[in-house]
C-alpha positions, -999 to +999 in steps of 0.1 A: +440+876-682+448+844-694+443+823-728+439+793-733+448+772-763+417+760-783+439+733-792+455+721-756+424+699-735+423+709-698+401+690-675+403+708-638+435+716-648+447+679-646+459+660-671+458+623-665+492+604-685+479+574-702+496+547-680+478+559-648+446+556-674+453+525-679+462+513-644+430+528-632+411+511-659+427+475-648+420+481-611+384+488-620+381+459-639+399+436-612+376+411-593+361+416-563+384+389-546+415+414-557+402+443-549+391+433-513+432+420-509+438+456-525+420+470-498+428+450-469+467+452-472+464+488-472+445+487-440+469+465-428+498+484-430+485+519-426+460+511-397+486+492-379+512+519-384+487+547-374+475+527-341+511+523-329+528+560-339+534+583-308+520+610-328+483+598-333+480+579-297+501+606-278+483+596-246+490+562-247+518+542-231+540+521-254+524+491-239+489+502-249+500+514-283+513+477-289+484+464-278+464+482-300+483+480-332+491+440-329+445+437-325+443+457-354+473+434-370+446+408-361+415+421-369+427+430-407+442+396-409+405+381-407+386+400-420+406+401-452+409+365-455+369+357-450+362+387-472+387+376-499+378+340-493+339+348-498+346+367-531+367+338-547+335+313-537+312+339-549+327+341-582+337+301-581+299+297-578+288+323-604+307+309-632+302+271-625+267+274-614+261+291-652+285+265-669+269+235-654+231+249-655+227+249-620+212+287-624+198+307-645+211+346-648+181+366-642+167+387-669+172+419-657+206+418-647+211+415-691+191+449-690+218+466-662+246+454-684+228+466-714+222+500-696+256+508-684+272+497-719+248+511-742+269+502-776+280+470-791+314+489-795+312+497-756+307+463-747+334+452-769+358+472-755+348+459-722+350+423-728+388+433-742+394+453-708+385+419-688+411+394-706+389+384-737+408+384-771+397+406-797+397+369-824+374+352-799+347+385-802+353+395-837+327+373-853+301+377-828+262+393-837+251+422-810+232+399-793+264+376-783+284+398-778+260+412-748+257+377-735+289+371-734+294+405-714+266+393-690+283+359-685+312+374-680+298+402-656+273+380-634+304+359-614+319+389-602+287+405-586+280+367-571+315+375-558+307+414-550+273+398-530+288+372-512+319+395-501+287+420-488+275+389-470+305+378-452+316+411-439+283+410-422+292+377-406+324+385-396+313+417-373+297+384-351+315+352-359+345+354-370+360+386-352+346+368-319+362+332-329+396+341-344+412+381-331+415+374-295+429+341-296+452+355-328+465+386-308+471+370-277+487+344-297+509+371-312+518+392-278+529+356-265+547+346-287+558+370-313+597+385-298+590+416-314+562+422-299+575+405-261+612+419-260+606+423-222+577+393-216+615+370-202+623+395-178+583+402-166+586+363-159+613+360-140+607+393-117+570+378-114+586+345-104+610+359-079+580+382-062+561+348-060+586+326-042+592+355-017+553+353-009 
């Protein structure tokens, strides 16, 4: 049998140190625009990787395996950028559009925000979490400091939204317009990827003026 210490706190036998809290709690609080990058550079590398090890394509031949690894190269290079690109507009237009009065932020996205932070104190603390100084919120009523939150909170699900948006427009625009021509580009030209293309030409050239 074991005891525990009424004193130590275990959660699932994990304690989390406070710099990984914190780095959690700044990735959480990154915008969408960021966190797409986050995401597609990771797929980047490890899809790549994964598409062009022996181990995971063990039926493949090496020229196959390149093949495949330099489209996925491709494909994560677009989608990335539109998705990334589409976020930054997204949030471009969610600020600007409330700054300039082009839009109104509708009523019940104050009442989600008001939900999911259910204190002044909360909300606070999550205007200081997203870059606001603690001077700039001090003097504010409950009722500011909620709008502010909102303001502040309405950009980046523009941002989330459009992101949404693009990735659906991608799957039949810009896959179709830009990985083909990019990974054909890349097998051409690329020497990594054509260490033997020089010799192909020349035996292809020789069998040719045989003919």
């Amino acid at each position: 049998m074991v005891t525990i210490p009424r004193s130590r706190k275990v959660a699932f036998g994990f304690n989390a140190s406070k710099c990984f809290t914190n780095k959690a709690a700044n990735l959480a609080n990154t915008k969408p625009s960021m966190q797409r990058l986050y995401i597609g550079a990771t797929a980047l590398v490890t899809q790549t990787a994964l598409d062009y090890a022996k181990w995971t394509n063990p039926f493949a031949d090496d020229e196959t395996r390149k093949n495949c690894a330099t489209r996925t190269f491709a494909k994560m290079i677009v989608t990335t950028g539109s998705g990334v690109l589409a976020r930054i507009a997204g949030e471009w237009l969610g600020k600007n559009g409330i700054e300039k009065g082009l839009f109104k932020i509708p009523k019940g996205f104050e009442e989600v925000i008001k939900a999911t932070y259910k204190t002044t104190a909360a909300q606070k603390n999550e205007l200081i979490s997203l870059g606001m100084k603690l001077e700039r919120i001090a003097g504010k009523n409950p009722k500011e400091i909620l709008d502010t939150l909102t303001k502040k909170k309405y950009p980046t699900a523009i941002g989330a939204v459009a992101g949404v948006a693009m990735a659906v427009v991608s799957v039949f625009v810009a896959d179709m317009l830009f990985i083909d021509p990019i990974t054909n580009w890349m097998l051409d030209k690329c020497p990594w990827l054509n260490k033997n293309k020089k010799a192909k030409d020349i035996d292809n050239k020789q069998q040719y003026e045989k003919k």
